[in-house]
N, CA, C and O atoms as a Tinker XYZ file with bonds, in Angstrom:
   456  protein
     1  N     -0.538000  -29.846000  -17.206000    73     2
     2  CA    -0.695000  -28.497000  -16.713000    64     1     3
     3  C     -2.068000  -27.983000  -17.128000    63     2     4     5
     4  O     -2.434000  -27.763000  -18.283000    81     3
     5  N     -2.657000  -27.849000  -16.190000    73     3     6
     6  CA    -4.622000  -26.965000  -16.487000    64     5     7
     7  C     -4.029000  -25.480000  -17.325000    63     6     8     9
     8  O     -3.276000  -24.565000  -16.992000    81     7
     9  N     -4.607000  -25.727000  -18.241000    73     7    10
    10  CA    -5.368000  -24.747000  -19.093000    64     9    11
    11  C     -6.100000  -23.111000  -18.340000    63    10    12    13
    12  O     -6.974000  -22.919000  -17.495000    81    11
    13  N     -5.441000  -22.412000  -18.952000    73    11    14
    14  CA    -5.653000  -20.791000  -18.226000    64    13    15
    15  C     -7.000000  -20.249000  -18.990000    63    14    16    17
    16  O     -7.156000  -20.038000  -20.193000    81    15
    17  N     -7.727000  -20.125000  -18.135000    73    15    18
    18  CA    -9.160000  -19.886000  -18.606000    64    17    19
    19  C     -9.458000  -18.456000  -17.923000    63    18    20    21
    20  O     -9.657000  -18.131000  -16.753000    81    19
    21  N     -9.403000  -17.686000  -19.216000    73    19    22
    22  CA    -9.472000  -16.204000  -18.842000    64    21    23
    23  C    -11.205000  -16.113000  -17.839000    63    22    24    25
    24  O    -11.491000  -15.763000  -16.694000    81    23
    25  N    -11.902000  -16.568000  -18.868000    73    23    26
    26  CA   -13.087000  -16.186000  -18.228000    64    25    27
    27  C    -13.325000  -16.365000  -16.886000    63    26    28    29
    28  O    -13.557000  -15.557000  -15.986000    81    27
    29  N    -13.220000  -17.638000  -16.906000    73    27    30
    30  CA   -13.182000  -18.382000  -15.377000    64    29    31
    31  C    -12.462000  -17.269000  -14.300000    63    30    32    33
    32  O    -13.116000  -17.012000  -13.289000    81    31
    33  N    -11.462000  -16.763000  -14.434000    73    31    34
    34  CA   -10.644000  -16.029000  -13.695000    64    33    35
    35  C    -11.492000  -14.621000  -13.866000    63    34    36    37
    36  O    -11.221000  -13.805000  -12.984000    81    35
    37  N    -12.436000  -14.199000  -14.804000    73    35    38
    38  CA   -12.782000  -12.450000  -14.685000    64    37    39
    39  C    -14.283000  -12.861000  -13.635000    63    38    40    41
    40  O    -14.798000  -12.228000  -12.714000    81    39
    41  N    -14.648000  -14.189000  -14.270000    73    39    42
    42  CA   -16.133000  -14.116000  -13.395000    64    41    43
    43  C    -15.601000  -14.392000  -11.878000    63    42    44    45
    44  O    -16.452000  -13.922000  -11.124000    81    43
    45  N    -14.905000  -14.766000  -11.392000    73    43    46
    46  CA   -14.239000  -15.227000  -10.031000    64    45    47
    47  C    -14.023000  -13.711000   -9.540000    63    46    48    49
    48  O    -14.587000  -13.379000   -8.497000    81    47
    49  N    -13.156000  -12.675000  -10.306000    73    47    50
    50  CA   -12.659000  -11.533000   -9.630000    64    49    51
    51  C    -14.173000  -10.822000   -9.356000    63    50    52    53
    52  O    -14.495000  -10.417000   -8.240000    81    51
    53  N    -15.204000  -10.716000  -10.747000    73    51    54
    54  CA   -16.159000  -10.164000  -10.285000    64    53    55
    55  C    -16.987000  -10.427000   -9.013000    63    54    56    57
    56  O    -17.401000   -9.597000   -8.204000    81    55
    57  N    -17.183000  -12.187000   -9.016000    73    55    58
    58  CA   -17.657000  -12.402000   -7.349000    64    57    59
    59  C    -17.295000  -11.758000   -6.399000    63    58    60    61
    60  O    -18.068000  -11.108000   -5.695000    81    59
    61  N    -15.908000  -11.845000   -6.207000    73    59    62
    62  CA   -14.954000  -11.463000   -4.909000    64    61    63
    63  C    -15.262000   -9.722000   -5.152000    63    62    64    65
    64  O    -15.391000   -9.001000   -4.163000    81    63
    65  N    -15.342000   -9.263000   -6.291000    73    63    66
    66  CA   -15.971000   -7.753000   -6.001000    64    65    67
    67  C    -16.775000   -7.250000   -5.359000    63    66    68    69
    68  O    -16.712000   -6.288000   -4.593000    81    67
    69  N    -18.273000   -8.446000   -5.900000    73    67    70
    70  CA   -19.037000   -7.717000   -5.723000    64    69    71
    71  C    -19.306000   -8.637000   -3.682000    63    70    72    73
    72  O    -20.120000   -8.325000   -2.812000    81    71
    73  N    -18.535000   -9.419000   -3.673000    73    71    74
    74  CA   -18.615000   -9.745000   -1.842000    64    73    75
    75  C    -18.294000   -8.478000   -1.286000    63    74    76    77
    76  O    -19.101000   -7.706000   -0.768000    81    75
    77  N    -16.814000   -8.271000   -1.451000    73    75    78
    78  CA   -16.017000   -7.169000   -0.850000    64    77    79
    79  C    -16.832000   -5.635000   -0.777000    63    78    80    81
    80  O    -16.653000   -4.798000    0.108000    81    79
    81  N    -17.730000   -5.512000   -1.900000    73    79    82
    82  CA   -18.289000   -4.509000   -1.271000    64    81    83
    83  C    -19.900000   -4.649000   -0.216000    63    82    84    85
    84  O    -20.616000   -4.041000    0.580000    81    83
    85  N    -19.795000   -5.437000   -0.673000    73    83    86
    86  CA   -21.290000   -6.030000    0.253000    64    85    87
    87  C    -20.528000   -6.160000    1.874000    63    86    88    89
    88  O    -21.316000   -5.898000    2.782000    81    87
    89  N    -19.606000   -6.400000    2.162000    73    87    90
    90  CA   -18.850000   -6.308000    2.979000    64    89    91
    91  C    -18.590000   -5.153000    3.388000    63    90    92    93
    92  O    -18.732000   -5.113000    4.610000    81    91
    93  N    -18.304000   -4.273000    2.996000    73    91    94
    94  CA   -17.741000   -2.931000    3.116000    64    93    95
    95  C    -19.297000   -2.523000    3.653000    63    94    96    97
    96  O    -19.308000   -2.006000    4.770000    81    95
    97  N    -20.541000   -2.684000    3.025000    73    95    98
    98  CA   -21.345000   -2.093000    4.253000    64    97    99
    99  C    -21.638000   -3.041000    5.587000    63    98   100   101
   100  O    -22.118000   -2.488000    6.577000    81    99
   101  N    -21.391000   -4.279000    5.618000    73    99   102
   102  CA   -21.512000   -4.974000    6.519000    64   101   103
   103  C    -21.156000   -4.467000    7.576000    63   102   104   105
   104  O    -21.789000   -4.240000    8.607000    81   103
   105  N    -19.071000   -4.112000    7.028000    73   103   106
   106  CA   -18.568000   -3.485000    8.555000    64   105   107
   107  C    -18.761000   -2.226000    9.275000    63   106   108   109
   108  O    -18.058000   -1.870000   10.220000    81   107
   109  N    -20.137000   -1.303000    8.595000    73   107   110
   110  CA   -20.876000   -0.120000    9.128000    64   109   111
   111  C    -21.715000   -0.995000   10.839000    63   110   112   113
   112  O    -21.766000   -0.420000   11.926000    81   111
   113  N    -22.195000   -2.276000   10.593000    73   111   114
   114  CA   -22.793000   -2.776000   11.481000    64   113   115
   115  C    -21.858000   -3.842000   12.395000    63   114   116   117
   116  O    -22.225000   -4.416000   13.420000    81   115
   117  N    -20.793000   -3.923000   11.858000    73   115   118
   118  CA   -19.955000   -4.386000   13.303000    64   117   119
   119  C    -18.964000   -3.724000   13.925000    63   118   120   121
   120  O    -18.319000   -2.809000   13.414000    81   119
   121  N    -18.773000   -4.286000   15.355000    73   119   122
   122  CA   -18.637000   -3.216000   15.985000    64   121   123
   123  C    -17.461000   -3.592000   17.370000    63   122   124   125
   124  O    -17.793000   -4.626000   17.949000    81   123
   125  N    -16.379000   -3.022000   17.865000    73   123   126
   126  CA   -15.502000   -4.170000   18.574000    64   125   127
   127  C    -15.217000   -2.880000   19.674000    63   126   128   129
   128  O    -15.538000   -1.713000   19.448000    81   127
   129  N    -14.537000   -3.374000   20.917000    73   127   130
   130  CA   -14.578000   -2.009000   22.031000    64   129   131
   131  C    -12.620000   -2.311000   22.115000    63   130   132   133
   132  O    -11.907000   -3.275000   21.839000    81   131
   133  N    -12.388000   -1.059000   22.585000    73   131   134
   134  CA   -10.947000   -1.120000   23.129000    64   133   135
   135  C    -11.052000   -0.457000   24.581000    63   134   136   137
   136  O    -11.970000    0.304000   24.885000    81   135
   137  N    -10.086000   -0.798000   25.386000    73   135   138
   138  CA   -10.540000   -0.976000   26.588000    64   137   139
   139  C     -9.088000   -0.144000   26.979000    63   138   140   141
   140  O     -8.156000   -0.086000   26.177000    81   139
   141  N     -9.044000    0.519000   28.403000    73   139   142
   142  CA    -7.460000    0.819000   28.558000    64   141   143
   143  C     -7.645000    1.185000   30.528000    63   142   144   145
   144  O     -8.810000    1.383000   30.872000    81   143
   145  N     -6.598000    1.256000   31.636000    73   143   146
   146  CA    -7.038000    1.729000   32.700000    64   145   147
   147  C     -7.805000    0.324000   33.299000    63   146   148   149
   148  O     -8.623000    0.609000   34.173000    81   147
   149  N     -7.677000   -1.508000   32.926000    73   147   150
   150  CA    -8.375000   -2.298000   33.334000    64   149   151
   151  C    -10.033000   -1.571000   33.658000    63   150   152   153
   152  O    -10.545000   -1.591000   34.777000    81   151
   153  N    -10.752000   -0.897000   32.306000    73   151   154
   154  CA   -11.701000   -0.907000   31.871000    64   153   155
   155  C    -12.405000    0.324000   31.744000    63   154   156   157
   156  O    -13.291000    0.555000   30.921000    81   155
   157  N    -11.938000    1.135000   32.645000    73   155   158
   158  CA   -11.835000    2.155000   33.303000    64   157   159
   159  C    -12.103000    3.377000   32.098000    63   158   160   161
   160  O    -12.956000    4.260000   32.199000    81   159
   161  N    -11.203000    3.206000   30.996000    73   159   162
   162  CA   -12.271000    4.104000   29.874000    64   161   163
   163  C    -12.157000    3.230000   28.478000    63   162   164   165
   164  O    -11.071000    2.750000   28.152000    81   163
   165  N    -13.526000    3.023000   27.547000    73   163   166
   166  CA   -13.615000    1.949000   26.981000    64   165   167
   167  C    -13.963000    2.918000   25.245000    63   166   168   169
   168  O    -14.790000    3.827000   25.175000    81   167
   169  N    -13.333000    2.556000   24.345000    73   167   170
   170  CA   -13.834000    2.604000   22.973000    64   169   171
   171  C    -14.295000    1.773000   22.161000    63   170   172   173
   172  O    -13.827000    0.652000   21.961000    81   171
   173  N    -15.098000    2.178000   21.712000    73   171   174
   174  CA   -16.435000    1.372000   20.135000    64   173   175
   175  C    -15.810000    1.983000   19.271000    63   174   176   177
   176  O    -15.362000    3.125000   19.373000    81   175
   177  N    -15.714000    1.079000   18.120000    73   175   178
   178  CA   -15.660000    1.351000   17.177000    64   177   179
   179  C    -16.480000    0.395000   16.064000    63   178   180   181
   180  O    -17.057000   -0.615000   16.467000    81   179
   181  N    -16.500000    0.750000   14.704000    73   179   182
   182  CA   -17.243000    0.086000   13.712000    64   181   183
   183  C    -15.988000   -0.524000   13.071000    63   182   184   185
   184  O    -14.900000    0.048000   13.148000    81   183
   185  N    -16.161000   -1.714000   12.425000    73   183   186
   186  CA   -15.407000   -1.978000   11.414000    64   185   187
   187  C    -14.828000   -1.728000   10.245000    63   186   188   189
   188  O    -14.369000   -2.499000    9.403000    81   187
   189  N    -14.941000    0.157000   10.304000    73   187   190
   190  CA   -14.795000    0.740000    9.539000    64   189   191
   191  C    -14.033000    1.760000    9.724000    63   190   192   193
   192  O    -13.807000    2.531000    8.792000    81   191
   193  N    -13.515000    1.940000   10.930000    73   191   194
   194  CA   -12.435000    2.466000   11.800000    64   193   195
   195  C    -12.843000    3.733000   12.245000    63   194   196   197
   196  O    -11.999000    4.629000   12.257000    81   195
   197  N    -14.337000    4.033000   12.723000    73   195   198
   198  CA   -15.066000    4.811000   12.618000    64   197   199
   199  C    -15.321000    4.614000   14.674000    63   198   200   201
   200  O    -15.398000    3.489000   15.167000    81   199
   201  N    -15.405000    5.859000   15.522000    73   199   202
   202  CA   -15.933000    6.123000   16.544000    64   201   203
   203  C    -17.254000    6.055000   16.708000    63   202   204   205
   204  O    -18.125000    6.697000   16.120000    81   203
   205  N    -17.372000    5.130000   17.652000    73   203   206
   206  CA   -19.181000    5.018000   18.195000    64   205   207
   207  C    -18.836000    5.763000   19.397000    63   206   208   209
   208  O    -19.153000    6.929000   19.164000    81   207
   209  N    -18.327000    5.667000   20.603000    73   207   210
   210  CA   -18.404000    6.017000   21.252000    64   209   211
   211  C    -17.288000    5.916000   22.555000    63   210   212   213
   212  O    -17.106000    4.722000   22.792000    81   211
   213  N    -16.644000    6.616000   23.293000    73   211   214
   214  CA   -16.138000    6.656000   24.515000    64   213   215
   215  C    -16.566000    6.880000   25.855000    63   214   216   217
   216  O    -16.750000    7.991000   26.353000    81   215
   217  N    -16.731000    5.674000   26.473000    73   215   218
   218  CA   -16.883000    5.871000   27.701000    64   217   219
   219  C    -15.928000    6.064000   29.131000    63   218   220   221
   220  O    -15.157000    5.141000   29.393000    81   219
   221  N    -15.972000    7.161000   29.981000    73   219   222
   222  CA   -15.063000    6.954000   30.836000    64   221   223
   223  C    -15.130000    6.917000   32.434000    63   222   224   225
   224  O    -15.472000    7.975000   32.964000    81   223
   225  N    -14.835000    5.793000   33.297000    73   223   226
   226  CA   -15.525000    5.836000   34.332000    64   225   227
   227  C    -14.998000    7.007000   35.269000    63   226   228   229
   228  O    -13.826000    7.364000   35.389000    81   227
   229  N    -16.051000    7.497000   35.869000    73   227   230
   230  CA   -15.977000    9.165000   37.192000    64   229   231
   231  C    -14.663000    8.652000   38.062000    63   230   232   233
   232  O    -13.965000    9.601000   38.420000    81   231
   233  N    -14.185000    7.371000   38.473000    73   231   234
   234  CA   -13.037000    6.806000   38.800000    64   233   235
   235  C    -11.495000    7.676000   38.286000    63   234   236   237
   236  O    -10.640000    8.083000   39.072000    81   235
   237  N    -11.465000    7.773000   37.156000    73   235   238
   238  CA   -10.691000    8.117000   36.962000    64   237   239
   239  C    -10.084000    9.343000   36.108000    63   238   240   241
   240  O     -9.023000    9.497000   35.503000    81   239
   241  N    -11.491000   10.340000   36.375000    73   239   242
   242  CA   -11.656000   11.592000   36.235000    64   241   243
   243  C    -10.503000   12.372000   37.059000    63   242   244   245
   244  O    -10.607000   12.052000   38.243000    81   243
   245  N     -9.399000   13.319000   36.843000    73   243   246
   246  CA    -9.181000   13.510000   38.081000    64   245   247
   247  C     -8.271000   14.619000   37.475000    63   246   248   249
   248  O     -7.256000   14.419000   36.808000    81   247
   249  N     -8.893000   16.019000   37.874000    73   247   250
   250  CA    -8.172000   17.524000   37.556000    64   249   251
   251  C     -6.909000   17.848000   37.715000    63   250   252   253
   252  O     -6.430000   18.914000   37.329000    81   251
   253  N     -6.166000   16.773000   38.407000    73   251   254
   254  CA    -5.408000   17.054000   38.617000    64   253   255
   255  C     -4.215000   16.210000   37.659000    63   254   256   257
   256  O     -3.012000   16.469000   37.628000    81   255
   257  N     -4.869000   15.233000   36.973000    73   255   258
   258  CA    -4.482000   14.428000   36.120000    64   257   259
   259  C     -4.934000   14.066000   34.994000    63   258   260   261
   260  O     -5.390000   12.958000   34.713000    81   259
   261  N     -4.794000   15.246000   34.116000    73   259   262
   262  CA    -5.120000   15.306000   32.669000    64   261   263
   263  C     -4.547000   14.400000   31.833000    63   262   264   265
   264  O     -5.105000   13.431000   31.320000    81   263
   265  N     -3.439000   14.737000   31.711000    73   263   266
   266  CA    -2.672000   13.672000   30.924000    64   265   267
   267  C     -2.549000   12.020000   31.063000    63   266   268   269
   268  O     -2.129000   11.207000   30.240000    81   267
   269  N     -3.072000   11.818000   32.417000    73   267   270
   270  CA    -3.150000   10.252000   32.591000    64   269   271
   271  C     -4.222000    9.740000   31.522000    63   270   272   273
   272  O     -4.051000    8.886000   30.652000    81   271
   273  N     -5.626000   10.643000   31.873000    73   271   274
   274  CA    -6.460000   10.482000   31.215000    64   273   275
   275  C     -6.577000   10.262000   29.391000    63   274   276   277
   276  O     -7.028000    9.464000   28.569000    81   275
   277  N     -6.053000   11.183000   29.444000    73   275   278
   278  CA    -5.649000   11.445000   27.615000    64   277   279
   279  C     -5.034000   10.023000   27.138000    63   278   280   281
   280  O     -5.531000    9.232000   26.336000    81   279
   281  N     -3.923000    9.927000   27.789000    73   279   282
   282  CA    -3.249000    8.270000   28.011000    64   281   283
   283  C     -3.781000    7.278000   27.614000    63   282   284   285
   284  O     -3.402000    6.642000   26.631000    81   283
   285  N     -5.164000    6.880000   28.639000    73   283   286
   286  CA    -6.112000    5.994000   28.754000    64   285   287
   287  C     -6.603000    6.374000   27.861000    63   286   288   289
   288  O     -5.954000    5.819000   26.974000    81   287
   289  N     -7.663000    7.226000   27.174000    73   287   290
   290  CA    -8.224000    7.515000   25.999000    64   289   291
   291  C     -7.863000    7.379000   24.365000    63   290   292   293
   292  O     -8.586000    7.078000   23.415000    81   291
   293  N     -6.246000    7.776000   24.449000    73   291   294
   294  CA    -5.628000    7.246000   23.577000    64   293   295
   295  C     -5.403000    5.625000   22.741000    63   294   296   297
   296  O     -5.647000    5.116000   21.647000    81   295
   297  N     -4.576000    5.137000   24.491000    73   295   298
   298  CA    -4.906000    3.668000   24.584000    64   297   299
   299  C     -6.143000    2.896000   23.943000    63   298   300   301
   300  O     -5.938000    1.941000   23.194000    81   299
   301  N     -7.146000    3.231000   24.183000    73   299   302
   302  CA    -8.257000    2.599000   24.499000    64   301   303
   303  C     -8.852000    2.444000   22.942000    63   302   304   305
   304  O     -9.280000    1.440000   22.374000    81   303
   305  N     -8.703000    3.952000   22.426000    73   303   306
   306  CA    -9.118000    4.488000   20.852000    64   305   307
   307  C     -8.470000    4.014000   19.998000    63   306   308   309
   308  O     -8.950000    3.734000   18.899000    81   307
   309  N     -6.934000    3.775000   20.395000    73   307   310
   310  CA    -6.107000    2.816000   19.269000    64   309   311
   311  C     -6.163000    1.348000   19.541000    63   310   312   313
   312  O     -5.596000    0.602000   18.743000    81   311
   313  N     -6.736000    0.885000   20.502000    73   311   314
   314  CA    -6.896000   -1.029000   20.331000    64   313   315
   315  C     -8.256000   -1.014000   19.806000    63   314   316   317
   316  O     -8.693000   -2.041000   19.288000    81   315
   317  N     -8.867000   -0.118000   19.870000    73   315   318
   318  CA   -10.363000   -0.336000   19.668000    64   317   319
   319  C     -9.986000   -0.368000   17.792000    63   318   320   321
   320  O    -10.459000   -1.317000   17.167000    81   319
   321  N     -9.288000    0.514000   17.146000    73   319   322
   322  CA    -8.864000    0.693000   15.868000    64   321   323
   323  C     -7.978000   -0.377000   15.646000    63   322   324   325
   324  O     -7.702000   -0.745000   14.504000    81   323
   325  N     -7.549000   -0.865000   16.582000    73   323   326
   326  CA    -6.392000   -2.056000   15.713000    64   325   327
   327  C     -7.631000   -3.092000   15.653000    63   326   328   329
   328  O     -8.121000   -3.302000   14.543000    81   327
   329  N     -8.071000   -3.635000   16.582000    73   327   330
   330  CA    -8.874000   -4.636000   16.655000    64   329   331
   331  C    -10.318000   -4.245000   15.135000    63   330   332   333
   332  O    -10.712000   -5.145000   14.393000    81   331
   333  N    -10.549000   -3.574000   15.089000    73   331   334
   334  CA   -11.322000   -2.953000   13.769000    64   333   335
   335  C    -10.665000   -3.658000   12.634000    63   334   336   337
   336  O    -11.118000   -4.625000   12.023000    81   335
   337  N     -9.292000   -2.911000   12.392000    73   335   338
   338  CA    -8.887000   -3.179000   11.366000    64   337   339
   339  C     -8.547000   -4.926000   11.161000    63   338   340   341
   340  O     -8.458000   -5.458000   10.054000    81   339
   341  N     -8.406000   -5.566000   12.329000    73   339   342
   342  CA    -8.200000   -7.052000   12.362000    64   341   343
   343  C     -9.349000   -7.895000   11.695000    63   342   344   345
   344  O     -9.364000   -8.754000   10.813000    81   343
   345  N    -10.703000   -7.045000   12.805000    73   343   346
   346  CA   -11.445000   -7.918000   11.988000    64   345   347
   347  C    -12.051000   -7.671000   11.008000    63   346   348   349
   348  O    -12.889000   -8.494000   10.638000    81   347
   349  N    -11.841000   -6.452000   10.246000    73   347   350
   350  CA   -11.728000   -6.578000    8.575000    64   349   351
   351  C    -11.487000   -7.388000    7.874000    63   350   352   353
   352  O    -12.199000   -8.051000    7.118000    81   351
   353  N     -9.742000   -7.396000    8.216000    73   351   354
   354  CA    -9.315000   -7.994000    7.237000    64   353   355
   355  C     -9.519000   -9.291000    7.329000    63   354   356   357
   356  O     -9.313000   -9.940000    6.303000    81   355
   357  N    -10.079000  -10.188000    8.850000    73   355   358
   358  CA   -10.819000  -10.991000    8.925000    64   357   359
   359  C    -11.554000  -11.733000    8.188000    63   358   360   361
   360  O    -11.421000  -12.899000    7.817000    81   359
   361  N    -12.391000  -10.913000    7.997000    73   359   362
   362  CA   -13.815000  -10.752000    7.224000    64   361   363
   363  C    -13.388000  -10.746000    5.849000    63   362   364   365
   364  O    -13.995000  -11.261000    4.911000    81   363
   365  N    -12.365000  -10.163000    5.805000    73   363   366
   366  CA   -11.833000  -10.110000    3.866000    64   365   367
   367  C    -11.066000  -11.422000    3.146000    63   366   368   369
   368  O    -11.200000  -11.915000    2.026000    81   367
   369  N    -10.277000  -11.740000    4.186000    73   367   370
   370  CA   -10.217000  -13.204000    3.926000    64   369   371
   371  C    -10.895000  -14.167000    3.834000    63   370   372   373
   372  O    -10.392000  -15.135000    3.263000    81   371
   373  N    -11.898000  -14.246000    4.208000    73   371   374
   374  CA   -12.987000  -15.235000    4.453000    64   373   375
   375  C    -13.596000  -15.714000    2.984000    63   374   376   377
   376  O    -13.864000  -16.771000    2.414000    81   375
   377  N    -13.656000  -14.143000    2.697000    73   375   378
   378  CA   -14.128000  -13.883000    1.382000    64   377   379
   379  C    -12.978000  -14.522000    0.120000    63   378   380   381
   380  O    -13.131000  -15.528000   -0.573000    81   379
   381  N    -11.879000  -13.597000    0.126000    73   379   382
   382  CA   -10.809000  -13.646000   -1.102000    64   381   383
   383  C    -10.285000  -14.732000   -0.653000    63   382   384   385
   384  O    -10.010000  -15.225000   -1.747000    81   383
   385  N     -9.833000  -15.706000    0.306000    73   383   386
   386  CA    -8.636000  -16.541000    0.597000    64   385   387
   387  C     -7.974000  -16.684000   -0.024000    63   386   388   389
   388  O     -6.914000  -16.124000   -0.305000    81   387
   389  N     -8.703000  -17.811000   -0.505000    73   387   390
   390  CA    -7.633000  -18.732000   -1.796000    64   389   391
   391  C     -8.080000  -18.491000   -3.151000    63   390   392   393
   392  O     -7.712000  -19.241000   -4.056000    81   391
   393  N     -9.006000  -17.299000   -3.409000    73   391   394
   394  CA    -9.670000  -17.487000   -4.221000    64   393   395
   395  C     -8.302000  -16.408000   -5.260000    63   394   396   397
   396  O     -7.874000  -16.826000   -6.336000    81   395
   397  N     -7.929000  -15.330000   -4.767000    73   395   398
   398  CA    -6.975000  -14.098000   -4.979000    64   397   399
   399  C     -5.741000  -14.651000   -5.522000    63   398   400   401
   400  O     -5.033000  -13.751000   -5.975000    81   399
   401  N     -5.207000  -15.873000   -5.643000    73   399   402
   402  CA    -4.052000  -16.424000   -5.245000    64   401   403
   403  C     -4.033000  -17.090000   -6.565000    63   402   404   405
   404  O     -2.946000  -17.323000   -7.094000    81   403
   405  N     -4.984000  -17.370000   -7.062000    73   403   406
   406  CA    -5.547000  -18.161000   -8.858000    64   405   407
   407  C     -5.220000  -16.669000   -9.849000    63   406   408   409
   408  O     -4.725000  -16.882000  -10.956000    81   407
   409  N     -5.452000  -15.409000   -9.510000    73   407   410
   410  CA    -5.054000  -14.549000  -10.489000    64   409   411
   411  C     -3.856000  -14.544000  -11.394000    63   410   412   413
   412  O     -2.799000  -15.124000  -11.146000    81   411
   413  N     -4.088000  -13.920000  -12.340000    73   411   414
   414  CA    -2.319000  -14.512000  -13.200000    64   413   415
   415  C     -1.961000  -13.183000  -12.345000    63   414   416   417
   416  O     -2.672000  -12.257000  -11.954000    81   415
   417  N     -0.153000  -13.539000  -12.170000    73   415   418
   418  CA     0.729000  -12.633000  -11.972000    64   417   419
   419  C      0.696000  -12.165000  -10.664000    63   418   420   421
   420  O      1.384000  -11.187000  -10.373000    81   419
   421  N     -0.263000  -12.921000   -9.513000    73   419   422
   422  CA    -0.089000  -12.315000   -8.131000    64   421   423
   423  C     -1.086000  -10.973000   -8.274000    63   422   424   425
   424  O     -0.767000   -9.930000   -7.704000    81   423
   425  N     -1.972000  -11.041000   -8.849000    73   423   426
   426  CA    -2.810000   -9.606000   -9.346000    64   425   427
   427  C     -3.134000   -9.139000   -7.425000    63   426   428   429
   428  O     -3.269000   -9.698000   -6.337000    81   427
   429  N     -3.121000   -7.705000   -8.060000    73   427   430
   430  CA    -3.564000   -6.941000   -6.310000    64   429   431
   431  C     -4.773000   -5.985000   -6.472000    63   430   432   433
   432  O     -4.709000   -4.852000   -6.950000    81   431
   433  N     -5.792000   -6.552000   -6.043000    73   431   434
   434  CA    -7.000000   -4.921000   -5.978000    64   433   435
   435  C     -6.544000   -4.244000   -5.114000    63   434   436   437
   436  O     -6.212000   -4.556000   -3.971000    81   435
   437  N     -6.496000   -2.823000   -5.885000    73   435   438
   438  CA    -6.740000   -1.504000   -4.509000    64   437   439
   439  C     -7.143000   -1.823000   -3.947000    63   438   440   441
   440  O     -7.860000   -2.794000   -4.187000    81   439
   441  N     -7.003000   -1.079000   -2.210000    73   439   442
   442  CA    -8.117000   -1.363000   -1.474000    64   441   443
   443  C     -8.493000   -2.160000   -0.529000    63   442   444   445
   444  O     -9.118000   -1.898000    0.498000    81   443
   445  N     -7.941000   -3.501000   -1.054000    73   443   446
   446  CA    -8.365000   -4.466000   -0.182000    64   445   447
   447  C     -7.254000   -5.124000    0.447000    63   446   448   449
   448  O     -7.399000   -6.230000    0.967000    81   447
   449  N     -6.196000   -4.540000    0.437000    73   447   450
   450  CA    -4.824000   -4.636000    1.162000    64   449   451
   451  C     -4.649000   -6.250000    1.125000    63   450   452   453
   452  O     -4.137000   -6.716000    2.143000    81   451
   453  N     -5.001000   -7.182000    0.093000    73   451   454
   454  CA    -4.748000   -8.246000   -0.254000    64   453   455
   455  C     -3.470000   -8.640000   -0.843000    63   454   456
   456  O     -3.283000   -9.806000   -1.189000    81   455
């Protein structure tokens, strides 16, 4: 049975720290769209679950149909946010994998929904 080597295990958590936040500004610069209406109105978002922007095509503007719209906008703003949050945690695994899994006791950082 290997020998539990505290150190080994604090310098490992510190790596994976100091990735995870180097990461955390990374996902200011990526960026994923949600789409709703077959394209018709489209959301950006950052990987940080943050609004860049909504676009909506004059197509399906229509005064007389507010609520369709809202619909589509909704739609569009929450895949754009799921897909965000996917490839976070993406990105966070990449980092922690297998590395999180060596902690004594199943250890959990805030935060990183690991």
């Amino acid at each position: 049975m290997a020998k539990y080597n505290m150190a080994d295990q604090f310098n490992l958590l510190k790596k994976v720290q100091k990735e995870m936040a180097e990461l955390q500004d990374a996902l200011e610069d990526m960026s994923v769209e949600g789409t709703a209406g077959g394209g018709m109105v489209t959301v950006k978002a950052t990987g940080k679950q943050k609004i860049l922007y909504v676009k909506i095509d004059s197509e399906v503007v229509d005064p007389e149909d507010v609520e369709m719209l809202e619909d589509l906008i909704i739609a569009a703003t929450n895949q754009a946010l799921d897909k965000s949050r996917e490839m976070a945690q993406e990105e966070m695994q990449k980092i922690a994998g297998g590395m999180l899994g060596n902690l004594p006791g199943g250890l959990k950082i805030p935060g990183l929904g690991l």
